[in-house]
C-alpha positions as CSV (number, residue, x, y, z in Angstrom):
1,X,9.4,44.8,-37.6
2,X,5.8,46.5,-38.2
3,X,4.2,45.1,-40.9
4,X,2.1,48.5,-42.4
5,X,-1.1,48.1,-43.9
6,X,-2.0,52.2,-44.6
7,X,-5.4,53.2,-45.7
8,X,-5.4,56.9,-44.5
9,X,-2.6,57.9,-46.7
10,X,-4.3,56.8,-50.1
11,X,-7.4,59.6,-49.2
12,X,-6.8,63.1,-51.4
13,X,-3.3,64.5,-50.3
14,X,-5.6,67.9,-49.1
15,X,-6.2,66.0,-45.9
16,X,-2.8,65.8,-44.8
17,X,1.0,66.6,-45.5
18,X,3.4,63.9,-46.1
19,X,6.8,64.5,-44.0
20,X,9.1,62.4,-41.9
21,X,9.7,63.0,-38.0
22,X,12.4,65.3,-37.2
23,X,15.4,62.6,-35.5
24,X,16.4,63.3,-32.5
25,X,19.7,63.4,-30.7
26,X,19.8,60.0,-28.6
27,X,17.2,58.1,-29.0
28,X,16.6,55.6,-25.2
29,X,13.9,53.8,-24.9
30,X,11.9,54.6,-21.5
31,X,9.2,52.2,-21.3
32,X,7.8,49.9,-24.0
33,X,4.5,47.8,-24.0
34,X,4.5,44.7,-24.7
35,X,1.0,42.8,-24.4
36,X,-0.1,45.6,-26.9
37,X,2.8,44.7,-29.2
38,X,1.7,41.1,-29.4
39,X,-1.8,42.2,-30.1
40,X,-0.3,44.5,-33.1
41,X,1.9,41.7,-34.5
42,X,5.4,43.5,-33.3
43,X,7.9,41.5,-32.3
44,X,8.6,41.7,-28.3
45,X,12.1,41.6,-28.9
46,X,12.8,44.4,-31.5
47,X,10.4,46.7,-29.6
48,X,13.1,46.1,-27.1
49,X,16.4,46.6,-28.9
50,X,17.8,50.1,-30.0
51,X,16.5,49.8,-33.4
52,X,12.7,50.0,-32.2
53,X,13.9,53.1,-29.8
54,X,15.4,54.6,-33.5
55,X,12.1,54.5,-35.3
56,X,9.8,54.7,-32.4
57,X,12.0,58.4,-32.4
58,X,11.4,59.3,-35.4
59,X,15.1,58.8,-36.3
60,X,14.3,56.0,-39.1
61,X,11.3,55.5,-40.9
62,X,10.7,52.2,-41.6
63,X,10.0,50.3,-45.0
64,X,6.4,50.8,-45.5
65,X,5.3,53.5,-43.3
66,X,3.2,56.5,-44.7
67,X,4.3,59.5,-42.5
68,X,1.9,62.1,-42.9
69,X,0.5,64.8,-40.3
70,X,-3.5,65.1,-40.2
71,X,-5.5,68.2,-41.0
72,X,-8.2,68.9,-39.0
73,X,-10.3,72.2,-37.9
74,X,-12.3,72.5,-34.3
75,X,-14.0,74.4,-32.1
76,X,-11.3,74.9,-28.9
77,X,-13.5,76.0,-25.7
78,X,-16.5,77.1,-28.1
79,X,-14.3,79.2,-30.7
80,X,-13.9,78.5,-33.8
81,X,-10.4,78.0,-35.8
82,X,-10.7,77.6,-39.4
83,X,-7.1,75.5,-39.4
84,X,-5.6,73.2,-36.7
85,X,-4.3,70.0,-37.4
86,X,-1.2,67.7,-36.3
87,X,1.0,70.2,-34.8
88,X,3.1,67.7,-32.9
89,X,2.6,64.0,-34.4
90,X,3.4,62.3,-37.2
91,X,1.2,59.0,-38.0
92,X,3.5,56.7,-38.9
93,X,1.1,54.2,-40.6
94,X,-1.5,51.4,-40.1
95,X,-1.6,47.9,-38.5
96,X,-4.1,45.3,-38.9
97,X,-3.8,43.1,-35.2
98,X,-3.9,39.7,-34.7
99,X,-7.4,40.4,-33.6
100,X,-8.1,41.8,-37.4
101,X,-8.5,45.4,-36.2
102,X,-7.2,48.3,-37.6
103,X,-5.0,50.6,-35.5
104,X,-2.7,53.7,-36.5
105,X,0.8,54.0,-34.9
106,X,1.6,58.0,-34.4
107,X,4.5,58.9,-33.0
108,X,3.5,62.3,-30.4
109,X,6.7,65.0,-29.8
110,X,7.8,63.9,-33.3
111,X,8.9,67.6,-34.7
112,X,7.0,70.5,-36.3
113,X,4.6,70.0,-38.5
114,X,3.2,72.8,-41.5
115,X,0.4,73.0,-38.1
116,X,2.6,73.6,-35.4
117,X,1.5,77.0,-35.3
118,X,5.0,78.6,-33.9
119,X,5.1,75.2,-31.3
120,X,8.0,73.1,-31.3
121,X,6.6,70.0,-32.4
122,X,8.2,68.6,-29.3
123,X,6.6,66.6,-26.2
124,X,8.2,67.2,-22.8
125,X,8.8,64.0,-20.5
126,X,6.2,64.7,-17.8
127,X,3.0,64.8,-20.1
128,X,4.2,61.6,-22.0
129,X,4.5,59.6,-19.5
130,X,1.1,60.9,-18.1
131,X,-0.7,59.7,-21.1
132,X,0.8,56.2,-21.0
133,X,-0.2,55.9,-17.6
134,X,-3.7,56.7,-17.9
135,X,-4.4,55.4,-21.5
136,X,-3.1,52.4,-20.3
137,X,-5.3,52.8,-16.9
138,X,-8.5,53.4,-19.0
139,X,-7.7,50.8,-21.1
140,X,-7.2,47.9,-17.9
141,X,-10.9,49.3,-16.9
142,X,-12.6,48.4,-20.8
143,X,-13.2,52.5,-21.4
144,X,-12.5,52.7,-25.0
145,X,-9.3,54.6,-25.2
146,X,-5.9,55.0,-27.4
147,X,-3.0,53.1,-26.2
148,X,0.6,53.6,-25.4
149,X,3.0,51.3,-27.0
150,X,6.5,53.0,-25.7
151,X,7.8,56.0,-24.3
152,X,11.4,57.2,-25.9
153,X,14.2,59.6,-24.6
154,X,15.0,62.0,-27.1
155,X,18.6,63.0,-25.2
156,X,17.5,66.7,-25.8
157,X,15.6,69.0,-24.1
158,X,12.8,70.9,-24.3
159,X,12.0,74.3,-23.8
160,X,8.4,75.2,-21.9
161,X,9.0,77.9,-18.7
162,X,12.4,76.1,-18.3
163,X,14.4,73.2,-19.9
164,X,12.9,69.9,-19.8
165,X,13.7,66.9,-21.0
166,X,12.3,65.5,-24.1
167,X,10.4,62.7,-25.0
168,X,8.1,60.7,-27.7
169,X,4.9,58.8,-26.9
170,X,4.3,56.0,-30.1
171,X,0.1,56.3,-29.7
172,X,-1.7,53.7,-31.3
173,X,-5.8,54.2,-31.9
174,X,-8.8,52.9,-33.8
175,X,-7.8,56.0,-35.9
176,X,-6.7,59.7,-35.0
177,X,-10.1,60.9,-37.5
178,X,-12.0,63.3,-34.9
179,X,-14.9,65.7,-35.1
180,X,-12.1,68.9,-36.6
181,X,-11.3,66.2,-39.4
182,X,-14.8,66.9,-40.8
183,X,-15.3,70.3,-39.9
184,X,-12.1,71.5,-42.2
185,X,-13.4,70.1,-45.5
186,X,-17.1,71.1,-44.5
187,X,-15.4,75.2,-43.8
188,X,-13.7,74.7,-47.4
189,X,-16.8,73.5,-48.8
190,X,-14.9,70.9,-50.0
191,X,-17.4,68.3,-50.7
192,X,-15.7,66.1,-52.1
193,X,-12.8,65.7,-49.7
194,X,-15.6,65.7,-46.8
195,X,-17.8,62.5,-48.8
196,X,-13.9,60.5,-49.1
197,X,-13.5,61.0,-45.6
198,X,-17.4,60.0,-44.5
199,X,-16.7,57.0,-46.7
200,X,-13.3,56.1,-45.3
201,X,-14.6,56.4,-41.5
202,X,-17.5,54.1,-42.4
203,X,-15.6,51.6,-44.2
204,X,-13.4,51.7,-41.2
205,X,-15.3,52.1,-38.2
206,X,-18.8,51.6,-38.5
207,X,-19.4,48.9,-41.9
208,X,-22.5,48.4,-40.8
209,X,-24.1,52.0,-41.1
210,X,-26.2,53.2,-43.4
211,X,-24.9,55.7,-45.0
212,X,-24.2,59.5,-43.6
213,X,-27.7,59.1,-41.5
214,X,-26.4,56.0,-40.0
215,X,-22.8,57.7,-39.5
216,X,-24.4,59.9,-37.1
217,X,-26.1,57.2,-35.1
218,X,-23.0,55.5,-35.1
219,X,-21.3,58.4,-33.3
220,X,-24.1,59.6,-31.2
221,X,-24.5,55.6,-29.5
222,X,-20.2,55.4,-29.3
223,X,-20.0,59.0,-27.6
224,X,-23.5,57.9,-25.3
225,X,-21.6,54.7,-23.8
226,X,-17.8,56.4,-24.2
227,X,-18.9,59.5,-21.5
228,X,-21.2,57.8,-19.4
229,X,-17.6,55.3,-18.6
230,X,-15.9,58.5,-17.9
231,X,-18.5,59.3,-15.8
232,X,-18.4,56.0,-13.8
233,X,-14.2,56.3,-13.5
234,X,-14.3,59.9,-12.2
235,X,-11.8,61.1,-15.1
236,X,-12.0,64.5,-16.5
237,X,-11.0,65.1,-20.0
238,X,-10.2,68.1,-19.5
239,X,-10.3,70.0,-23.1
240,X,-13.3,68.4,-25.2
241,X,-12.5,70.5,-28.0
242,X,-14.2,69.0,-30.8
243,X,-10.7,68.4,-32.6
244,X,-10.2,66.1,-29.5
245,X,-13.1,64.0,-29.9
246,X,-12.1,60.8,-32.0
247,X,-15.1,59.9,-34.8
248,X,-14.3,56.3,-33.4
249,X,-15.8,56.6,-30.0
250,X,-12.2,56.5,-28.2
251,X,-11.0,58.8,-25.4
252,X,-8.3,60.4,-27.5
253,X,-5.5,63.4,-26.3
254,X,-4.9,63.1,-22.5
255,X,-3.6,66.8,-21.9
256,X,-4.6,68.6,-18.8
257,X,-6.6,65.2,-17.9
258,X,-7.2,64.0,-14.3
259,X,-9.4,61.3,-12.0
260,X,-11.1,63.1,-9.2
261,X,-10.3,62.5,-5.6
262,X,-12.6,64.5,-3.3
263,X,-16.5,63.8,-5.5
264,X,-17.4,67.3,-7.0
265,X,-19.5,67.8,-9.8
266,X,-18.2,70.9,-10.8
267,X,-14.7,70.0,-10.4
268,X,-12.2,71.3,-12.9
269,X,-8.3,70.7,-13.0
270,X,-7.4,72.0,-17.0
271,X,-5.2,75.5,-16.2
272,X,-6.8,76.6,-19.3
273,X,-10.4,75.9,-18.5
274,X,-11.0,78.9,-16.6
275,X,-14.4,79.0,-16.9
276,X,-15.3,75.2,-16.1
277,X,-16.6,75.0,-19.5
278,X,-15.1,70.8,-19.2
279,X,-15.6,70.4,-15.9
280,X,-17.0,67.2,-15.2
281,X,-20.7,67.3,-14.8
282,X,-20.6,69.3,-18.0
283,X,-19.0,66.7,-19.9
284,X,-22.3,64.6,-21.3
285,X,-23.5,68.0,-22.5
286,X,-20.8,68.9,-24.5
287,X,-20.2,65.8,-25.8
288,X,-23.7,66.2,-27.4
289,X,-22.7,70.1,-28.5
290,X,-19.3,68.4,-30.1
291,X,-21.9,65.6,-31.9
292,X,-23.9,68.4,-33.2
293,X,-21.0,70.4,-34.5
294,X,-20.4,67.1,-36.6
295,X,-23.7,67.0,-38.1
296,X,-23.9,70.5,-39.6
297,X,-20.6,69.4,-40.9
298,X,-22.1,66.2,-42.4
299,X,-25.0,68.1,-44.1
300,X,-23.4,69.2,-47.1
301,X,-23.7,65.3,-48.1
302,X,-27.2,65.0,-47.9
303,X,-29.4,65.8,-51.3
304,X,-32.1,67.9,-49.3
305,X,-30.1,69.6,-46.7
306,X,-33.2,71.5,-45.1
307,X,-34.7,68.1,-44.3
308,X,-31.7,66.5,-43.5
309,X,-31.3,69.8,-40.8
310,X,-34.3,68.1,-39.1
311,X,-33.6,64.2,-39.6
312,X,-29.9,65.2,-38.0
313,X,-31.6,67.0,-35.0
314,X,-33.8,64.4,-34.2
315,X,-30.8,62.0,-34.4
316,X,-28.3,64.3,-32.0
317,X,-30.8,64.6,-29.7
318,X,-31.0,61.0,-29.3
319,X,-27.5,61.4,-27.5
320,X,-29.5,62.5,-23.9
321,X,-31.6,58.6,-23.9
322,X,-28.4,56.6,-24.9
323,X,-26.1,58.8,-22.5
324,X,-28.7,58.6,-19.0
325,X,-29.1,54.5,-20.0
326,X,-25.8,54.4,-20.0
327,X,-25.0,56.2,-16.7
328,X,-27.6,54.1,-15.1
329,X,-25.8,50.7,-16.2
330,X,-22.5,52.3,-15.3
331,X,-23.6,54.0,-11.5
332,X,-26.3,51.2,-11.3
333,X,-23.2,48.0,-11.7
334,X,-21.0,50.1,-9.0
335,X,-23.9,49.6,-6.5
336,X,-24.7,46.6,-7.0
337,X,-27.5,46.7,-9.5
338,X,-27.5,44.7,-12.2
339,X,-30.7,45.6,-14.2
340,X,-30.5,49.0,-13.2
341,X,-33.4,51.6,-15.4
342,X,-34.7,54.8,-14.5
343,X,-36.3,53.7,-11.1
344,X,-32.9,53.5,-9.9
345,X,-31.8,57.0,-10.6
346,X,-32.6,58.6,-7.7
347,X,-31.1,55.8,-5.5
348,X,-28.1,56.6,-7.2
349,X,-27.9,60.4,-6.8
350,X,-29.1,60.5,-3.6
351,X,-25.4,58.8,-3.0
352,X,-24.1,61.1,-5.2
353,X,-25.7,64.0,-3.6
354,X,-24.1,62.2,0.3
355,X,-20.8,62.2,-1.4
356,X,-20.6,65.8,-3.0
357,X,-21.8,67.4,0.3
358,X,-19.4,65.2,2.6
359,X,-16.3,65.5,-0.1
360,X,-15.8,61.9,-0.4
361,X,-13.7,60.2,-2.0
362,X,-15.3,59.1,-5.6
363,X,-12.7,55.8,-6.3
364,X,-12.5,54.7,-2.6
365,X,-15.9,55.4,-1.6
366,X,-17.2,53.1,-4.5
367,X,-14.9,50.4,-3.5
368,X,-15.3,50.6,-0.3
369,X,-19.0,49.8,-0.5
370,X,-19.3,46.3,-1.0
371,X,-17.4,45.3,2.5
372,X,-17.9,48.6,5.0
373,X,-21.7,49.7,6.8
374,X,-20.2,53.2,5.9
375,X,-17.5,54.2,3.3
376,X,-15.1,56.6,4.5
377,X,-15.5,60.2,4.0
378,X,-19.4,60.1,4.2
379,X,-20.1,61.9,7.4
380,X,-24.2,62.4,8.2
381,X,-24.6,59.1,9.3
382,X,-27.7,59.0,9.6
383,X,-28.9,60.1,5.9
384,X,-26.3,57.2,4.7
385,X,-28.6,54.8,6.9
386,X,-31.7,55.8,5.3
387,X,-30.0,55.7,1.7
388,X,-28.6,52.1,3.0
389,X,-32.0,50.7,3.8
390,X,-33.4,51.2,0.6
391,X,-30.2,50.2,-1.3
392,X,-30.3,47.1,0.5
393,X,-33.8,46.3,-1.1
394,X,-32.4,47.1,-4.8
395,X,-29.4,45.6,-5.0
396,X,-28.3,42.1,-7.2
397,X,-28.0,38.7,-5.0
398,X,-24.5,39.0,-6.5
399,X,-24.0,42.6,-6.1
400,X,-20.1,42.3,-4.3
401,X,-19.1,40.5,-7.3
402,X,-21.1,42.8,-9.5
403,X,-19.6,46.0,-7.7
404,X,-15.6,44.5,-7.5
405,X,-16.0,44.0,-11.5
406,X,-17.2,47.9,-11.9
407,X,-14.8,49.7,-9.2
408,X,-11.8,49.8,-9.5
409,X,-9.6,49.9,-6.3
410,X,-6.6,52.1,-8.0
411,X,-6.8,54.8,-10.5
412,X,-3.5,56.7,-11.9
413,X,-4.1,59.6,-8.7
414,X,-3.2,63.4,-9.7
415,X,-0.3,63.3,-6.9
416,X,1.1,59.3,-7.9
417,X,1.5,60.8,-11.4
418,X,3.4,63.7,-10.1
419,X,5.4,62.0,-7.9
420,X,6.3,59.4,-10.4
421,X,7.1,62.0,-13.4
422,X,9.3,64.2,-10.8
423,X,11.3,60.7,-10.6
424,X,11.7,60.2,-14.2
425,X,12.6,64.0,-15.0
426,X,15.3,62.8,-11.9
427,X,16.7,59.7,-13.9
428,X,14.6,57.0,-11.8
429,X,12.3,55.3,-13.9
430,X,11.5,52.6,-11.0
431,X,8.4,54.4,-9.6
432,X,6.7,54.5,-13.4
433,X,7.2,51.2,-13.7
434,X,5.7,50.5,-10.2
435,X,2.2,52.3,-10.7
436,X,1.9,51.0,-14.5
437,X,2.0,47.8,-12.8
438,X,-0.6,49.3,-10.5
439,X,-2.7,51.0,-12.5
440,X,-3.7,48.6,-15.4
441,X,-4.7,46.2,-12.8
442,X,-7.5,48.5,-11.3
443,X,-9.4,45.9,-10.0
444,X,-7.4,43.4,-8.3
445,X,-6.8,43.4,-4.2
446,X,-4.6,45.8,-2.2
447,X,-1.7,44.3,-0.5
448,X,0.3,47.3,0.9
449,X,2.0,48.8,-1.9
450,X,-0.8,48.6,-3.7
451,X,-2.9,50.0,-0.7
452,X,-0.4,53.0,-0.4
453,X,-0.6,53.4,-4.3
454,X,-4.4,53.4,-4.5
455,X,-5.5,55.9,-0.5
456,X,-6.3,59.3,-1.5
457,X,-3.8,62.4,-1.1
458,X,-3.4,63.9,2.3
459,X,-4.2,67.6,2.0
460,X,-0.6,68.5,1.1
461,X,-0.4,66.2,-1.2
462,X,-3.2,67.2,-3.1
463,X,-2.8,68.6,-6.9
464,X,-5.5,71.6,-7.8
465,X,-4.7,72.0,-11.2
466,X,-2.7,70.2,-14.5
467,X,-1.0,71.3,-17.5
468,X,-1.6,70.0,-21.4
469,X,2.1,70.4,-21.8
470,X,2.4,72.2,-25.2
């Protein structure tokens, strides 16, 4: 069945509470994935049958699982709260792959938790099935990302502005240890529950650091190259909380999540980001305002603190280096450049700067690139001429190949996602199936369902704002 291998659930019982899921009524399975299965070691054909849609419910716990629901702290949109933690999932247990990696299995919309905080524990349909899409999406274009391994029915329904019906994603990630998970202990002054963890995330995630120091670095490089991909795809996290920021360099907890159509820096899409705090040109910079928020919760493990205050600084503030070499490797391979530094920055934003003021399309424009004089959606001609010239003098002899490996032709678009959960929530899970198939092969060519799936919304079809679903 799943052959558990848990790790997590030997650390001091402070960091966690042991409980089961809460079963469910009738358990269906909706959607199951099987080429991450293999890679776990889970038999195809059980994740199939009834029996994997029973556990993967929460209905049975299977021999050797460690149920347990994290507890983690976090700053949420700047603010501090002393206790959050797993108020909807349950980790199930560990997995070591066929590749030798480490992964937990979580089960998300698994019943209340002691951190539900009044919630219902319970996932809806609509945002489950938005996370498998574009986890598995992220994951087809090599951004480090949790996965999806099946989407189950409940047969009840939940209860948000009106009934809805319920379902349960089975996550599986690197681990679900985030920035909060060190911030609790570190509130407590609980030293030693905050050294078991630093231990436990290095043994797991980073063998070869060196020590606490070289935890930070660790996290400040995996955070530099994890944003500067989001950057590259368009995608906006949407809440960056630093309880949603994994310690393993994964994008963890698609909520209120989204890909930009129309290129705008300041674009937002959370409902609950009113102030564009996440919105996504501010995401590099509060990716290094989450890492810093980890160090001063790593400084209670150092022997002189005061000069640890200034080792850690210097360290964090190595996050704006790794971050704008990244974004230049990233922007630089989607134009064509394969050794691009900082010469190449302006080239880059000047088509940045075409795109924002013409409202182009970020995905198509990128893709469109390699083949067309001029991309739709650019409309001053004549500036995309004079930016054209001197692109033509930078890029790679092999820039089309370069540029059809680093843009991807289809993303998992606002109004596709809609349209595709307003089917399921209908009974037609045909149209989920159909852009999964799309979406996690982001590269390949358009023939014309796949053209249809990947052109930009008309203006009526255009989605302005998402939900986190809670």
């Amino acid at each position: 069945m799943i052959a558990f291998d848990n790790s997590f659930a030997r650390l001091p019982d402070r960091m966690f509470t042991r409980l089961d899921p809460t079963p469910v009524a009738e358990p269906r399975m909706l959607a199951h994935n099987d080429a991450l299965a293999r890679l776990l070691g889970i038999d195809t054909a059980w994740l199939a049958s009834p029996a994997a849609a029973q556990v993967l419910a929460g209905n049975t716990v299977p021999d050797g699982a460690a149920p347990l629901a994290q507890l983690y702290a976090g700053h949420q949109f700047g603010n501090w709260n002393p206790q959050l933690g797993d108020g909807r999932a349950i980790l199930l247990g560990e997995v070591v792959g066929t590749d030798g990696l480490r992964r937990d299995i979580q089960l998300k919309g698994a019943g209340p938790t002691p951190y539900s905080r009044s919630g219902d524990g319970r996932a809806w349909l609509g945002p489950v099935l938005r996370e498998y899409l574009v986890s598995e999406a992220m994951a087809a274009m090599g951004i480090p990302t949790t996965r999806a391994l099946a989407a189950v029915a409940t047969g009840e329904s939940v209860y948000r502005e009106t009934a809805l019906p319920g379902a349960v994603l089975t996550r599986v990630a690197a681990s679900h240890i985030r920035v909060g998970s060190f911030q609790v202990h570190a509130a407590r002054q609980d030293t030693d529950a905050l050294r078991a963890l630093a231990d436990h995330v290095i043994a797991r995630h980073y063998p070869n650091a060196d020590g606490i120091p070289g935890l930070l670095d660790a996290v400040v490089t995996a955070q530099a190259s994890l944003i500067a991909r989001w950057m590259g795809a368009g995608f906006i996290h949407g809440v960056m909380n630093t309880d949603n920021m994994a310690i393993s360099g994964e994008t963890i907890d698609y909520g209120p999540c989204a890909f930009m159509d129309a290129y705008d820096p300041q674009q937002v899409f959370s409902s609950i980001d009113r102030q564009g705090r996440y919105a996504y040109a501010n995401q590099p910079g509060i990716a290094l305002w989450n890492i810093a928020q980890l160090a001063t919760a790593l400084i209670p493990l150092m022997p002189d603190q005061d000069a640890a205050v200034d080792d850690f600084t210097t360290r964090i503030n190595r996050f704006s280096d790794l971050y704008q070499s990244a974004w230049l490797q990233v922007f630089g391979a989607k134009i064509g450049i394969a050794d691009a530094g900082a010469k190449d920055a302006d080239l880059i934003q000047r088509l940045l700067t075409l795109m924002a003021e013409s409202g182009a399309d970020f995905t198509q424009t990128f893709a469109d690139l390699a083949t067309t004089d001029l991309p739709d959606g650019i409309t001053d001609r004549d500036a995309f001429a004079r930016w054209a010239d001197d692109w033509h003098d930078r890029r790679s002899p092999d820039h089309a190949a370069l540029m059809d490996r680093a843009n991807p032709r289809i993303i998992p678009r606002n109004h596709r996602v809609e349209e595709v959960i307003a089917a399921a929530v209908a009974g037609n899970m045909a149209p989920f199936d159909t852009l999964l198939r799309a979406v996690t092969a982001p590269y390949a060519p358009l023939d014309a369902e796949r053209a249809d799936l990947a052109a930009p919304p008309t203006p009526a079809e255009i989605v302005t704002a998402t939900f986190c679903g809670t």
